[in-house]
N, C-alpha and C positions, 0 to 999 in steps of 0.2 A: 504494500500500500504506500501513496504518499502522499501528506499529509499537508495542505497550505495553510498560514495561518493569516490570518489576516483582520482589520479593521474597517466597516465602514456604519454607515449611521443604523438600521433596520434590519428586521429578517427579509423583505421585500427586495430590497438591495442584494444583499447577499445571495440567495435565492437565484438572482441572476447571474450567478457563478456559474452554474451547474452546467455549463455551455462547455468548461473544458477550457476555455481562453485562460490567457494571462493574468494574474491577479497584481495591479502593482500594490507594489510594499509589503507583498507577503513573504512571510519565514517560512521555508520549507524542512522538512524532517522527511524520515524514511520508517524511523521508531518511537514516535511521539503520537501516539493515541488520544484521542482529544476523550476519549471516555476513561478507558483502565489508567494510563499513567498520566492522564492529568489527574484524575481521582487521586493518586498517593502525592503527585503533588500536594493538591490542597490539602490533603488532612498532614503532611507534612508543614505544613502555613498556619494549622490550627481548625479546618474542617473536620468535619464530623466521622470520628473513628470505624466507625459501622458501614460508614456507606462505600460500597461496592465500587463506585467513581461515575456513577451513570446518570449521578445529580448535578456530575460536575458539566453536563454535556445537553444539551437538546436539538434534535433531526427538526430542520429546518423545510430541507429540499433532498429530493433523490431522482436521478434521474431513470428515464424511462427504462433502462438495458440495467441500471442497479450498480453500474460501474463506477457512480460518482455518489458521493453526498454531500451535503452542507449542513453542518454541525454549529451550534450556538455554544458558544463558552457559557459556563450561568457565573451572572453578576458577581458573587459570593470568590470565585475562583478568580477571575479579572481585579476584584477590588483590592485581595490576599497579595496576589504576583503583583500588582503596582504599586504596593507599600514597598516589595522591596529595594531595598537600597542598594545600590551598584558594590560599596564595598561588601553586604555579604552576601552578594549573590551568587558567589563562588562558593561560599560554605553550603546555602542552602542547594547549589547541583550536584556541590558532594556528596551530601545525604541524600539527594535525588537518587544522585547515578547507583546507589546500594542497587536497585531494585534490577531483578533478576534481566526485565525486559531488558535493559541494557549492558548485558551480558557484551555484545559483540560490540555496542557504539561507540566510536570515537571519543574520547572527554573532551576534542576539541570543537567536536562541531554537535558535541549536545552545550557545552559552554555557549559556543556562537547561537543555538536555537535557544535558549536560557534568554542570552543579553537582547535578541529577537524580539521574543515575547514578551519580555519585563517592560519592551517600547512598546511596544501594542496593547498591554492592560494600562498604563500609564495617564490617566485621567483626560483622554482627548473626544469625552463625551460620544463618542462612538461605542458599536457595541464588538466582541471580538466573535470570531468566526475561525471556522476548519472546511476545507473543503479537502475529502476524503477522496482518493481516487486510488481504485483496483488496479495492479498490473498485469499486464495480458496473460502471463502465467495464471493469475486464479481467476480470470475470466474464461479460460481454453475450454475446462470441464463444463462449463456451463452450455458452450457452442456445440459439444459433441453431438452428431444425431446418433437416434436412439437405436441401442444395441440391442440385437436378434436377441428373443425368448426372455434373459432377464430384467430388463428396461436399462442396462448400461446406457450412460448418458441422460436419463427421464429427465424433465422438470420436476417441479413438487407433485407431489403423489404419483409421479410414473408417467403425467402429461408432458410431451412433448413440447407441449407449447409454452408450460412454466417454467420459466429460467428459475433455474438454483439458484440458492440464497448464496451467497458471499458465503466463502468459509470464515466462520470463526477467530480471531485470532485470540493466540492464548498467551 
């Protein structure tokens, strides 16, 4: 998946993302989840210990084929990331980056996605945004036509015509 981040005033706006164009002044990630690891962000900023990360997020827009989404930061997570202050926002990616998802990512360009984002929650009366996009690899499965006798390939419930959900990520 990869992940854009971005600012502008509305979900209406935003919404108009889902075209797949260029977003200006958007931060991009490749492992920054605007649902599970923004979630351990915020309750790493003082959010609510319990919550799964999916309070930290709201589905905006998706498009037709399911390859894209637009995701709404919730206020709470935007307000938390724009207190932070420059000097420890180093410390606070270090106790970020513990978290398993970022086993494989770079600390320099989860740092760069960190100093990103901290501009983009930053009280510029905007609201912040993700726009999710599939890579053609977990879109391929969903293209297959449907395979003789067991439904390899099906849509949901073994229809042809329902595209598969997006795998999961864990």
């Amino acid at each position: 998946m990869r992940f854009e981040y971005f600012a502008v005033a509305d979900d209406e706006t935003a919404a108009l993302t889902i075209d797949g164009g260029e977003i200006d002044g958007s931060v991009g990630s490749h492992v920054v989840d605007p649902a599970s690891v923004l979630g351990q962000l915020e309750r790493l900023l003082g959010g609510p210990v319990g919550d799964d990360g999916l309070r930290s997020a709201q589905l905006v827009a998706e498009s037709a084929d399911g390859a894209r989404l637009v995701i709404r930061l919730s206020n709470h997570l935007v307000s938390l990331f724009g207190m932070v202050r420059p000097a420890t926002l180093d410390d606070v990616v270090k106790h970020w980056s513990l978290s398993r998802r970022f086993r494989r990512a770079d600390p320099e360009d989860l740092n760069a996605f960190a100093a990103g984002l901290n501009e983009l929650c930053k009280g510029s009366g905007k609201r912040v945004y993700c726009r999710a996009t599939a890579d053609e690899a977990e879109l391929a499965p969903a293209r297959t036509p449907v395979g003789v006798g067991a439904g390899v390939g099906a849509g949901v419930d073994g229809d042809p015509e329902e595209p598969r959900p997006l795998p999961r990520r864990r």
